[in-house]
Backbone and ligand atoms as CSV (ligand in chain L), in Angstrom:
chain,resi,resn,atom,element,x,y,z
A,1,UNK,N,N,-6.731,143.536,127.993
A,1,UNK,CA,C,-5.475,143.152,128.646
A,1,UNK,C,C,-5.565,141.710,129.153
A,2,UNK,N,N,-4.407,140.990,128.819
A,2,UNK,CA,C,-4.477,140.039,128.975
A,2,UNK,C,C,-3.468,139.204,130.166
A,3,UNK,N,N,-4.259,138.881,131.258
A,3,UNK,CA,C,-3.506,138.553,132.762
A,3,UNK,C,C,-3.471,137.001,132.796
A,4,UNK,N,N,-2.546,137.233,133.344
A,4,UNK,CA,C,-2.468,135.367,133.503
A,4,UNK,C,C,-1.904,135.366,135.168
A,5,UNK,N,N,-2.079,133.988,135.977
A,5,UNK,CA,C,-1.261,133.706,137.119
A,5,UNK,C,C,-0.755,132.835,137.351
A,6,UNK,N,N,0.500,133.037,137.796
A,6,UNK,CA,C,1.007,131.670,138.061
A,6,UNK,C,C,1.282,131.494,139.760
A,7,UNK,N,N,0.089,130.451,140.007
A,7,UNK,CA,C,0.521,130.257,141.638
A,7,UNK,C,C,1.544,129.067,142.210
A,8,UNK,N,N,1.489,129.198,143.476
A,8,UNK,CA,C,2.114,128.384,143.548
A,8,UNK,C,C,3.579,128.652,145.558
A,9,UNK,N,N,4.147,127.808,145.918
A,9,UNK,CA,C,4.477,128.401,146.829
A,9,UNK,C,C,5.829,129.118,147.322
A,10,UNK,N,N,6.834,128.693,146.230
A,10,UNK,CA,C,7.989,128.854,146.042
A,10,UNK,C,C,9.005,129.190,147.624
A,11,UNK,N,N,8.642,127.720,147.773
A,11,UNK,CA,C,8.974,127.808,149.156
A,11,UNK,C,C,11.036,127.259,148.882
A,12,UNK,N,N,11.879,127.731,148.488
A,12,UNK,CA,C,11.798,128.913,147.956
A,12,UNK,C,C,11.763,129.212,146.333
A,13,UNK,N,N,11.679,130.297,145.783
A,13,UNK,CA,C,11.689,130.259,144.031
A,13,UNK,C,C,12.880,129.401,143.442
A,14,UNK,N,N,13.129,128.893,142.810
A,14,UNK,CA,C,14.164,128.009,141.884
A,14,UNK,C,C,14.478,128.216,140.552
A,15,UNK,N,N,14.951,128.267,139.742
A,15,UNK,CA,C,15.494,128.316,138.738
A,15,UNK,C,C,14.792,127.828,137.550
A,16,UNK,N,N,13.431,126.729,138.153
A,16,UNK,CA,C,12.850,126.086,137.412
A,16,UNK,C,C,11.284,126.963,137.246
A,17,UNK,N,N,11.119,127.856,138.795
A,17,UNK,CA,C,10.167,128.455,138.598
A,17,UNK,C,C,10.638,130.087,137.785
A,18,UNK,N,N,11.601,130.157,137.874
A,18,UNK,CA,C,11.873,131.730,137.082
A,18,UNK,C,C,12.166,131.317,135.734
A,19,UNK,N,N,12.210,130.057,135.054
A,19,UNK,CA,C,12.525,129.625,133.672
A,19,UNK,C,C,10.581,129.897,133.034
A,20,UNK,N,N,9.335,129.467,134.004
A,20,UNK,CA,C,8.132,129.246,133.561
A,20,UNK,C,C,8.092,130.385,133.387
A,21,UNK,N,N,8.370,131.699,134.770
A,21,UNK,CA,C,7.682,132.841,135.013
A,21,UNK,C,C,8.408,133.551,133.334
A,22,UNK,N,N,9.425,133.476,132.994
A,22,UNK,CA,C,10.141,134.243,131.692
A,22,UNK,C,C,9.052,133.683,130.859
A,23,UNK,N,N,8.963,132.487,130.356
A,23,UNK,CA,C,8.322,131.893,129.416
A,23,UNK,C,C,7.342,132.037,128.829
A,24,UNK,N,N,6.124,132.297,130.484
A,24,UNK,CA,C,4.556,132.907,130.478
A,24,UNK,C,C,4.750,134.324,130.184
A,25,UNK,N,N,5.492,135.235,130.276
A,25,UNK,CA,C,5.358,136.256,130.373
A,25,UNK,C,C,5.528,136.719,129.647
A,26,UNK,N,N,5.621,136.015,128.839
A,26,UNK,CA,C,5.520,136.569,126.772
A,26,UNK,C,C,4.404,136.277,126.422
A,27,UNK,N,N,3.579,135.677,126.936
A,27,UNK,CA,C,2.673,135.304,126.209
A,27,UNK,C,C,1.365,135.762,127.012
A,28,UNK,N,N,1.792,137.153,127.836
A,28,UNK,CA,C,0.819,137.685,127.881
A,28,UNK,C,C,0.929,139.298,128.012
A,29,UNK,N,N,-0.301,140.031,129.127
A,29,UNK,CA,C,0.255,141.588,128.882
A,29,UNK,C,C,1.044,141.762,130.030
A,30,UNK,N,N,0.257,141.059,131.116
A,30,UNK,CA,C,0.854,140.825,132.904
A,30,UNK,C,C,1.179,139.525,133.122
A,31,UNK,N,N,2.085,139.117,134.057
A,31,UNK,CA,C,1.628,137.825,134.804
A,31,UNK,C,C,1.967,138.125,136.144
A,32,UNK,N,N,1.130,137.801,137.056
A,32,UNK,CA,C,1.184,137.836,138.365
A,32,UNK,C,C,1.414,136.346,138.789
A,33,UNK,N,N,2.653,136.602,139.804
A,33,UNK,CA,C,3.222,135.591,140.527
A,33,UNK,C,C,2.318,135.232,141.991
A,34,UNK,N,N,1.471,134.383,142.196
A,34,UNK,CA,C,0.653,134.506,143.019
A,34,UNK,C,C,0.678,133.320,144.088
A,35,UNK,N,N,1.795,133.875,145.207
A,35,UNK,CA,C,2.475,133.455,146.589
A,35,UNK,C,C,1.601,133.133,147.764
A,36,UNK,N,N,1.300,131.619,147.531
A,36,UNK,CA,C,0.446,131.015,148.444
A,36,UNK,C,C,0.938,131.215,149.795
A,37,UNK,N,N,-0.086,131.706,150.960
A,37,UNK,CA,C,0.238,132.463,152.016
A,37,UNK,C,C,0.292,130.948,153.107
A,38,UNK,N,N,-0.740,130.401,152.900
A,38,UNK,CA,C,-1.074,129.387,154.315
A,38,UNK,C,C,-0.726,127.787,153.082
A,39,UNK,N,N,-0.322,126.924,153.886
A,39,UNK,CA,C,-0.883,125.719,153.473
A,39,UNK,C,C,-1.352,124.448,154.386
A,40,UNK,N,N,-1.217,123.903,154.535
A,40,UNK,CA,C,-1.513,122.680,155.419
A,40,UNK,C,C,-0.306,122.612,156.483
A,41,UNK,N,N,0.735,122.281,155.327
A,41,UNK,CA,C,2.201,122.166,156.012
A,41,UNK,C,C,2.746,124.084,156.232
A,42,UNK,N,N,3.510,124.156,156.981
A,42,UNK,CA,C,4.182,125.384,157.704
A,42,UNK,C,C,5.089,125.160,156.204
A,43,UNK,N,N,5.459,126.745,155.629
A,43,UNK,CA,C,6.564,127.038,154.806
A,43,UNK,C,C,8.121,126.902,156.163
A,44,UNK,N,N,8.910,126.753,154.995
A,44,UNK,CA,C,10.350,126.758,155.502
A,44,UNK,C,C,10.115,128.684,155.898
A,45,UNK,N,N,10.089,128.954,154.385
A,45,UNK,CA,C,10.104,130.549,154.296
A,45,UNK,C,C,8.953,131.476,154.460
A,46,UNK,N,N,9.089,132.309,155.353
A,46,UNK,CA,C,7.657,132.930,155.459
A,46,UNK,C,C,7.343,134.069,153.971
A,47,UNK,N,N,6.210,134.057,154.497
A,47,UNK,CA,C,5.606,134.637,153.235
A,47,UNK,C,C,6.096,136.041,152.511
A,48,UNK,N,N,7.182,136.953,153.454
A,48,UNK,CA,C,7.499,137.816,153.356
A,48,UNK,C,C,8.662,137.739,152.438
A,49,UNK,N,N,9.583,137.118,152.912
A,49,UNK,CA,C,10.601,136.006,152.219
A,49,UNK,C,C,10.273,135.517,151.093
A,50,UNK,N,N,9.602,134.589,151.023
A,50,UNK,CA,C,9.090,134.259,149.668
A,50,UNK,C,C,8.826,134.881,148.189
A,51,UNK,N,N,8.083,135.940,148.839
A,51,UNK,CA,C,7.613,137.161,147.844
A,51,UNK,C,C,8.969,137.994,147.829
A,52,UNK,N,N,9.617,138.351,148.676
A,52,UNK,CA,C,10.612,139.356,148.329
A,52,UNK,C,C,12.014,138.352,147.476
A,53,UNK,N,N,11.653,137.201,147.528
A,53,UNK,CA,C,12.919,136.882,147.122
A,53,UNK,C,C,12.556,136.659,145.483
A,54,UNK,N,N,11.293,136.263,145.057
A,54,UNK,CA,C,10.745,136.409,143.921
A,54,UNK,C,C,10.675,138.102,143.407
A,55,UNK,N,N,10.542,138.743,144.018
A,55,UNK,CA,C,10.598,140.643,143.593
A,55,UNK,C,C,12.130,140.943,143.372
A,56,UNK,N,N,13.176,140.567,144.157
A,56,UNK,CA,C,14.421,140.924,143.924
A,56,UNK,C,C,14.979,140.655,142.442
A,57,UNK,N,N,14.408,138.958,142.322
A,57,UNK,CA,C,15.152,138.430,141.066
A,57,UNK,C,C,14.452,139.404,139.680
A,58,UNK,N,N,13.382,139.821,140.119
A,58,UNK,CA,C,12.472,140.794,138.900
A,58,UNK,C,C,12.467,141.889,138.521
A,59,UNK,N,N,13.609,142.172,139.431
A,59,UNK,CA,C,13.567,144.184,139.759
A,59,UNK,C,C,13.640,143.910,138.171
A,60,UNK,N,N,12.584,145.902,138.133
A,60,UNK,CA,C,12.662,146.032,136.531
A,60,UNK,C,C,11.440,145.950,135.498
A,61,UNK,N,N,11.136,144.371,135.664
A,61,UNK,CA,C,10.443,143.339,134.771
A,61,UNK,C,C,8.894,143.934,135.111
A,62,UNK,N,N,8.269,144.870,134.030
A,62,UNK,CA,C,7.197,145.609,134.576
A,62,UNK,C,C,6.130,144.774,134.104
A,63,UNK,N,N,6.207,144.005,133.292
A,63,UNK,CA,C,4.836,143.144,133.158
A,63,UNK,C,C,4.979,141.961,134.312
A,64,UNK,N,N,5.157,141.683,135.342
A,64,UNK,CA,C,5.026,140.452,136.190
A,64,UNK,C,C,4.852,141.274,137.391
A,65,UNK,N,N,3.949,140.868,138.292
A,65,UNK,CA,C,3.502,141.195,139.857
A,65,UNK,C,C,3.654,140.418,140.538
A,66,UNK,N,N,4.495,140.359,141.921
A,66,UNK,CA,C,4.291,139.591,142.735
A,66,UNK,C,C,3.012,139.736,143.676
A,67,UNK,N,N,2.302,139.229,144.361
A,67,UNK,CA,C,1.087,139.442,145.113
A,67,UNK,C,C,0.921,137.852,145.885
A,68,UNK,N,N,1.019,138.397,147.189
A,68,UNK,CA,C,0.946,137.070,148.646
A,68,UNK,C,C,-1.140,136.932,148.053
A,69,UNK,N,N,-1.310,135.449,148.783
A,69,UNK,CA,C,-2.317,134.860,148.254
A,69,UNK,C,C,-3.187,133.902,148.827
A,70,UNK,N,N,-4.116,134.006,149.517
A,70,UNK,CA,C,-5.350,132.726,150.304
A,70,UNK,C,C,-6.076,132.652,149.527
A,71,UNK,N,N,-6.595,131.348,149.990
A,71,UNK,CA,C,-8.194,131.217,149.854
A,71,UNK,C,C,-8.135,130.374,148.695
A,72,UNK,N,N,-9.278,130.959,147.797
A,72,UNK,CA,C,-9.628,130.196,146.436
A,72,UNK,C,C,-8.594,130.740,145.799
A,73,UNK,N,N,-7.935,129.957,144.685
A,73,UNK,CA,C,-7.067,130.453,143.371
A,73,UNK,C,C,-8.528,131.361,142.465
A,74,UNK,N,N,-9.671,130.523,142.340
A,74,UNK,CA,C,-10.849,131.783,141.510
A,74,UNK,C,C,-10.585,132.991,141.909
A,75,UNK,N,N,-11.251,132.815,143.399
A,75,UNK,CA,C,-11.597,134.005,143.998
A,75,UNK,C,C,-10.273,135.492,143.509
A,76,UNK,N,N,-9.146,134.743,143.865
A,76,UNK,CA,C,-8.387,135.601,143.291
A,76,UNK,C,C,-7.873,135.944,142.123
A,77,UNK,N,N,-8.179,135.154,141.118
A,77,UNK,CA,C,-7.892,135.420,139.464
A,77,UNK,C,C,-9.062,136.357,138.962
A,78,UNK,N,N,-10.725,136.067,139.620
A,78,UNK,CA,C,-11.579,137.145,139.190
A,78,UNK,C,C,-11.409,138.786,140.015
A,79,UNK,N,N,-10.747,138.513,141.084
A,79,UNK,CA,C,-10.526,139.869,141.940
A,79,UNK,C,C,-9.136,140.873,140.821
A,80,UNK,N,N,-8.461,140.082,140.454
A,80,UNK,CA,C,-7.820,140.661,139.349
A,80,UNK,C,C,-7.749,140.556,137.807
A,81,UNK,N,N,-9.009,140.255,137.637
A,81,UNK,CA,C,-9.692,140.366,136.268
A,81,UNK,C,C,-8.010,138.657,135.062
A,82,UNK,N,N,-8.239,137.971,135.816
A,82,UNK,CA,C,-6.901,137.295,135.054
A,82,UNK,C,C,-7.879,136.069,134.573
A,83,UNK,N,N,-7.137,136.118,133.700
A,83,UNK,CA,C,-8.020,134.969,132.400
A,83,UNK,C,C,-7.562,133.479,132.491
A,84,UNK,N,N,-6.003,133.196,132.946
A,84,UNK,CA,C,-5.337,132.109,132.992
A,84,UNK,C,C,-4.145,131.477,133.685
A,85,UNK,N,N,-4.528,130.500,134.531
A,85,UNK,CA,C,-3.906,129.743,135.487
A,85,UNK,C,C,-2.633,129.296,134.617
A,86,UNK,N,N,-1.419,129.579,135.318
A,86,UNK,CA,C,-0.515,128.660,134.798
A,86,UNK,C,C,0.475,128.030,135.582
A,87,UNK,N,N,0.757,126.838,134.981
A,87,UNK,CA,C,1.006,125.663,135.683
A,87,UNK,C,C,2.534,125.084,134.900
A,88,UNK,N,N,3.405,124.710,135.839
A,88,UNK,CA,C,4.706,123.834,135.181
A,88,UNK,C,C,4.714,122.425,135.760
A,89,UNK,N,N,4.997,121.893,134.672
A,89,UNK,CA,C,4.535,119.991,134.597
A,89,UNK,C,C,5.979,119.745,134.594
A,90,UNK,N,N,6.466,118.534,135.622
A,90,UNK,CA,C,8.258,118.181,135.379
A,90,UNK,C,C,7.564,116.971,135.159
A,91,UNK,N,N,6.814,116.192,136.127
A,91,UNK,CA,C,6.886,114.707,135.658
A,91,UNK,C,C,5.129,114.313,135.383
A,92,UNK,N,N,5.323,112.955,135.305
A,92,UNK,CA,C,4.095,112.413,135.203
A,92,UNK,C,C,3.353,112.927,136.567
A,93,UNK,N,N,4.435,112.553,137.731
A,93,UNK,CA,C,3.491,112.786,139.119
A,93,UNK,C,C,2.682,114.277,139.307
A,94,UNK,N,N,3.803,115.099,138.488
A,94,UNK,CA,C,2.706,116.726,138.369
A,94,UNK,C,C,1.258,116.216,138.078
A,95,UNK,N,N,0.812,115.766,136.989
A,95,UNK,CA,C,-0.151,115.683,136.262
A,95,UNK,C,C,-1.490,115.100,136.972
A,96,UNK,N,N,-1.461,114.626,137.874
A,96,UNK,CA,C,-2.786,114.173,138.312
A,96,UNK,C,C,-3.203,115.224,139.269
A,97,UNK,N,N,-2.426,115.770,140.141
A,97,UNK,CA,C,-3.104,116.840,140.841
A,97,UNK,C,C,-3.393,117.725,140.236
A,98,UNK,N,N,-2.500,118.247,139.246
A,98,UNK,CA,C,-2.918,119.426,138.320
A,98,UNK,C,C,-4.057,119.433,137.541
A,99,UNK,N,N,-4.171,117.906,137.161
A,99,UNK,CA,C,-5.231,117.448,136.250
A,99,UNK,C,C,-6.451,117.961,137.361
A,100,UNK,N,N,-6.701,117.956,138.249
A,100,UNK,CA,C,-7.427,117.399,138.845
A,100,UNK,C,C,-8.000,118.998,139.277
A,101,UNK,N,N,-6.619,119.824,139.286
A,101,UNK,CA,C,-6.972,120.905,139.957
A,101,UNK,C,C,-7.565,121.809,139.000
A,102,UNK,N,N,-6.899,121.589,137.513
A,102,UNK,CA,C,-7.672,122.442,136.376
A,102,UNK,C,C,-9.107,122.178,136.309
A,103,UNK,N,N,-9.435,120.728,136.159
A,103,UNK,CA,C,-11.192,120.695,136.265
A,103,UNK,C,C,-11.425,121.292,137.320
A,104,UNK,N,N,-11.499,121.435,138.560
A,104,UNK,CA,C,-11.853,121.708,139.759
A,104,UNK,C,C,-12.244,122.960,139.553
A,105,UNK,N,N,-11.055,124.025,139.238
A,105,UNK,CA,C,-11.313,125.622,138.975
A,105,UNK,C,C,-11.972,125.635,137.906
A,106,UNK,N,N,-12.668,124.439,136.361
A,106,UNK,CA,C,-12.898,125.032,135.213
A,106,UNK,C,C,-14.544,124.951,136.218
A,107,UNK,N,N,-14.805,124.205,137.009
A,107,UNK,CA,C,-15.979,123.770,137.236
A,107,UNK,C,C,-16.799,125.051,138.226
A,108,UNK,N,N,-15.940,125.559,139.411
A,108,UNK,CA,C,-16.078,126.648,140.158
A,108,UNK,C,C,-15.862,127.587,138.906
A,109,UNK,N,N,-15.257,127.978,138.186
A,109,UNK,CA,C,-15.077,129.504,137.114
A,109,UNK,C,C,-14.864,128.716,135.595
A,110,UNK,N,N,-16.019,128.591,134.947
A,110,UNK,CA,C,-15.949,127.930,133.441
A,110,UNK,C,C,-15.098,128.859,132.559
A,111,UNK,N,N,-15.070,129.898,132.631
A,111,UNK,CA,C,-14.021,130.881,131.706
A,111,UNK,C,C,-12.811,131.219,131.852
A,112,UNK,N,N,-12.567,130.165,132.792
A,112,UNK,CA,C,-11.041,129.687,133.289
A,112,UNK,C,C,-9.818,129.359,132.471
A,113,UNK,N,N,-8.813,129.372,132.066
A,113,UNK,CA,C,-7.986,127.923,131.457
A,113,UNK,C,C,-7.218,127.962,132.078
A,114,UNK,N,N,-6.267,127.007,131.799
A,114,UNK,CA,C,-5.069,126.069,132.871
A,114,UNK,C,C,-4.141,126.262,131.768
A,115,UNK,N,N,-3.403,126.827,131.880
A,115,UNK,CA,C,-2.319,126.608,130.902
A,115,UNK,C,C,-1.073,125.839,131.368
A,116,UNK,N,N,-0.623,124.814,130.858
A,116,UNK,CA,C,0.603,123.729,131.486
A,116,UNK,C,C,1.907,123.938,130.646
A,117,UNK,N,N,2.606,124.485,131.101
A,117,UNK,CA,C,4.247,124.542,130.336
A,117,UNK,C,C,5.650,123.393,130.745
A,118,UNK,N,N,5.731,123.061,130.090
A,118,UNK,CA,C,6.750,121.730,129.910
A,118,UNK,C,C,7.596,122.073,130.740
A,119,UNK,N,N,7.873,121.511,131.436
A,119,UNK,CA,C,9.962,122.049,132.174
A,119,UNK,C,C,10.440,122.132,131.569
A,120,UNK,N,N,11.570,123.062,131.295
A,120,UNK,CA,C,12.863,123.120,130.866
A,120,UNK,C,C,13.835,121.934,130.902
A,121,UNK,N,N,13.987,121.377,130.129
A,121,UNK,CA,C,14.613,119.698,130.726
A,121,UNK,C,C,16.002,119.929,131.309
A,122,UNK,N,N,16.666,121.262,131.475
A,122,UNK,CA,C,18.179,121.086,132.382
A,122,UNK,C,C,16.768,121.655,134.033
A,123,UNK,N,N,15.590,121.713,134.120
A,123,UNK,CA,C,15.430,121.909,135.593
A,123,UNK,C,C,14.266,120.512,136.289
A,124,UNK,N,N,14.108,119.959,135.297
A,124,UNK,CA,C,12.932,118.816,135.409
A,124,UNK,C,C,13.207,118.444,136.307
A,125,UNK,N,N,14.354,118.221,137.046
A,125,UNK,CA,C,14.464,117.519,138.520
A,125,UNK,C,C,14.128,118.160,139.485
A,126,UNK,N,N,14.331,119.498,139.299
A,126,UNK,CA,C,14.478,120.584,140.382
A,126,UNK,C,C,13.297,121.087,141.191
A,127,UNK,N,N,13.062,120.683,142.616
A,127,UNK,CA,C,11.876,121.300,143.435
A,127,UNK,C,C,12.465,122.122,144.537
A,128,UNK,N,N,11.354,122.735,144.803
A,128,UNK,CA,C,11.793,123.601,146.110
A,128,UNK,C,C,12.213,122.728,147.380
A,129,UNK,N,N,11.365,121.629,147.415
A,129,UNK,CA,C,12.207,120.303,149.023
A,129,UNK,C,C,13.243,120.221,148.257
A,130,UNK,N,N,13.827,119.605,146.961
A,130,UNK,CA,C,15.054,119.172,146.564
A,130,UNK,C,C,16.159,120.497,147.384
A,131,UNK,N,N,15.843,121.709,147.292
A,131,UNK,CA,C,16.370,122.852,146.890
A,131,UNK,C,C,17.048,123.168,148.987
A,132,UNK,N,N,15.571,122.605,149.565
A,132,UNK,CA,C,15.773,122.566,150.836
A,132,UNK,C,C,16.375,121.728,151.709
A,133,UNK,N,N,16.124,120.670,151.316
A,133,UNK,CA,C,17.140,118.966,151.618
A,133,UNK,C,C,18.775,119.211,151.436
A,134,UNK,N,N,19.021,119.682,150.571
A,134,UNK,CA,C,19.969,120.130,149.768
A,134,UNK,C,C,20.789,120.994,150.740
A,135,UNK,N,N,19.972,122.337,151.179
A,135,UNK,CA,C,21.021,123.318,151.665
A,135,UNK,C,C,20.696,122.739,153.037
A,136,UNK,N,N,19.434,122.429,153.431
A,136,UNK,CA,C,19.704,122.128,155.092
A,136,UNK,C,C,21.531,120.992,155.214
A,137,UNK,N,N,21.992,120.237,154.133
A,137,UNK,CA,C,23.140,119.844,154.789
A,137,UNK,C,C,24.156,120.196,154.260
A,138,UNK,N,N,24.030,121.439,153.385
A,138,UNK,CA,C,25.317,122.051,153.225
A,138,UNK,C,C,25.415,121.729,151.383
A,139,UNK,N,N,25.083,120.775,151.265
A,139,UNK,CA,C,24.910,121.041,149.659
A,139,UNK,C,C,24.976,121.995,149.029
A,140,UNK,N,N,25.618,121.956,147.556
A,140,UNK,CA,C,25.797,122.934,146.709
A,140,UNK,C,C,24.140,122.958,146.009
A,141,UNK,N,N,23.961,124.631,145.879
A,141,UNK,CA,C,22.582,124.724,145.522
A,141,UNK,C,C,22.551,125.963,144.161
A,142,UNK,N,N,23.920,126.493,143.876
A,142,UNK,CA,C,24.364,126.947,142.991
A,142,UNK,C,C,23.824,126.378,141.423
A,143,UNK,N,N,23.075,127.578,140.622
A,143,UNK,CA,C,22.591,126.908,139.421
A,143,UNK,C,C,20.776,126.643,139.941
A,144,UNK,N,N,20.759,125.929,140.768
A,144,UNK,CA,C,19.135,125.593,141.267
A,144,UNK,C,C,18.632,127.003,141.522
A,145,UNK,N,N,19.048,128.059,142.422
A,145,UNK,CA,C,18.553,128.967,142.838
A,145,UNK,C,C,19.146,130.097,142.377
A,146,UNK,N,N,18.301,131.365,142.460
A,146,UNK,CA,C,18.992,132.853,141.637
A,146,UNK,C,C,20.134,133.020,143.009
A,147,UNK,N,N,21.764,133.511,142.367
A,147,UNK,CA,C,22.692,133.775,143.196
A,147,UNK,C,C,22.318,134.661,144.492
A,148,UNK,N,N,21.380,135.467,144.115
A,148,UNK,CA,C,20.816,137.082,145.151
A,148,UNK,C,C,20.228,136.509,146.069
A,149,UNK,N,N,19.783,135.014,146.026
A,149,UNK,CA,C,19.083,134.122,147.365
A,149,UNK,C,C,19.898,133.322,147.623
A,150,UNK,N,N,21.044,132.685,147.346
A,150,UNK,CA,C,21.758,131.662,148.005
A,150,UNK,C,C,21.978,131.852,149.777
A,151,UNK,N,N,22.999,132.926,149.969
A,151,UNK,CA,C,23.457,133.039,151.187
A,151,UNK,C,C,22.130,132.989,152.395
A,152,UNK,N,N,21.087,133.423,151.998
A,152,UNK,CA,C,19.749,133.813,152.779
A,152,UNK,C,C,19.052,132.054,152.719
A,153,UNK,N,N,19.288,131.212,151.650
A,153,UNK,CA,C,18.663,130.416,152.145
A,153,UNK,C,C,19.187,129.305,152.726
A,154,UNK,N,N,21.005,129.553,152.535
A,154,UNK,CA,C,21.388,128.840,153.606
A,154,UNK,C,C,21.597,129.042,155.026
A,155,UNK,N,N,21.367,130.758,155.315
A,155,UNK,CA,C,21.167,131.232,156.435
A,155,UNK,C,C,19.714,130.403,157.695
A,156,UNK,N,N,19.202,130.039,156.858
A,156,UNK,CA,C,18.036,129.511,157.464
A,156,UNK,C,C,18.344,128.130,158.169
A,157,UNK,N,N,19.080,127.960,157.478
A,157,UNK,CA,C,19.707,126.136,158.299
A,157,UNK,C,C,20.573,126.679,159.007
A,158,UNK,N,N,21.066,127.886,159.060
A,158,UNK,CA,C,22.073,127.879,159.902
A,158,UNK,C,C,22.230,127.628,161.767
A,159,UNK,N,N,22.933,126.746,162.404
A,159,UNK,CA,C,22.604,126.811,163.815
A,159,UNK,C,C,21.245,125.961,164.229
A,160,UNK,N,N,20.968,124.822,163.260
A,160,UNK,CA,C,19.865,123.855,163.040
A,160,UNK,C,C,20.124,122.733,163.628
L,1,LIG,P1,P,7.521,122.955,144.212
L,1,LIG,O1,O,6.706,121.865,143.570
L,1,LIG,O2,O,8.902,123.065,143.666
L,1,LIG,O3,O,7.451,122.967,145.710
L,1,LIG,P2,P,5.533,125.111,143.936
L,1,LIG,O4,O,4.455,124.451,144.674
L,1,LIG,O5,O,5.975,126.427,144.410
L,1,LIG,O6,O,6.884,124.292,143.785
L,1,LIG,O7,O,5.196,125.145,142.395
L,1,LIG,C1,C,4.573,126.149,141.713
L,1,LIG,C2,C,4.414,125.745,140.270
L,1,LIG,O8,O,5.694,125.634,139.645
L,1,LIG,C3,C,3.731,124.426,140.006
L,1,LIG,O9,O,2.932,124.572,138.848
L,1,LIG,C4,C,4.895,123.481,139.750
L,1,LIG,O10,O,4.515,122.388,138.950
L,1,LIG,C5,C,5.828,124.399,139.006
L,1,LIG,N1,N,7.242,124.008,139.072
L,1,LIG,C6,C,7.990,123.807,140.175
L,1,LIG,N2,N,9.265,123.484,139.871
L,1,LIG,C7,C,9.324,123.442,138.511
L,1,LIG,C8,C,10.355,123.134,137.557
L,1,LIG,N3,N,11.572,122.768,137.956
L,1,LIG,N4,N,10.032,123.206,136.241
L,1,LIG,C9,C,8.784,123.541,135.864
L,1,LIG,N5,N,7.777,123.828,136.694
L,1,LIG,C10,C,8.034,123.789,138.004
């Protein structure tokens, strides 16, 4: 069986990350969506949020798992036996951290790979700050985000 993950923080999910998650998920048996819990910076959305708003858009979809996530990205790809990191590239600026981050994990876990999938070029612009900048002033966010999260993530600016 063949597992793959795609991490990452989807602070909140976008249109650009449910275009990769469809994409990868043919091209394997599982893919687990793997919802970075802590980071440096405080999420807009807590982790509960995050993950449930990624599970709603999936109801159904029995090869993809959502699963909240610390620590090492290894530590947790060998705790669930997953063979391959995957990663979505919009610009050049993706590429050096990613670059940087695939050696990093090939070096900690050599039987690793990084798999990098192109953007979709109608979402190449599209990030989760864009997504947040956006609704904190009322911006239309329609198209960027699945409809079943709009109202909830403009609820969050609300009274700001
Ligand atoms: P963001 O960069 O939007 O805050 P994350 O940190 O949650 O998003 O990103 C998780 C993964 O999804 C990363 O590999 C990132 O490059 C990728 N990704 C984010 N937005 C897009 C997009 N619009 N198209 C393709 N890949 C994307």
């Amino acid at each position: 069986m063949n597992i793959f993950v795609y991490p990452g923080s989807f602070d909140p999910v976008t249109n650009g990350h449910l275009d990769i998650i469809d994409r990868a998920a043919k091209l394997c048996d599982k893919l687990i969506v793997a919802v970075l819990i802590n980071r440096t910076k405080t999420p807009a959305f807590t982790i509960e949020e995050r993950a449930s708003f990624i599970e709603e858009v999936l109801v159904g979809r029995d090869n993809i798992e959502v699963i909240p996530f610390s620590g090492l990205l290894v530590d947790f790809m060998k705790k669930h036996n997953a063979t391959t990191v995957v990663k979505g590239l919009r610009a050049v600026s993706d590429f050096e951290y990613e670059f940087q981050m695939a050696l990093l994990n090939k070096k900690l876990y050599p039987s690793i790979e990084t798999l990098f999938m192109m953007t979709n070029v109608e979402y190449s612009y599209l990030s989760s700050s864009a997504v947040r900048e956006l609704a904190s002033y009322g911006g239309n966010i329609k198209d960027l985000v699945p409809d079943i999260i709009i109202d909830r993530v403009y609820g969050k600016y609300k009274n700001k």
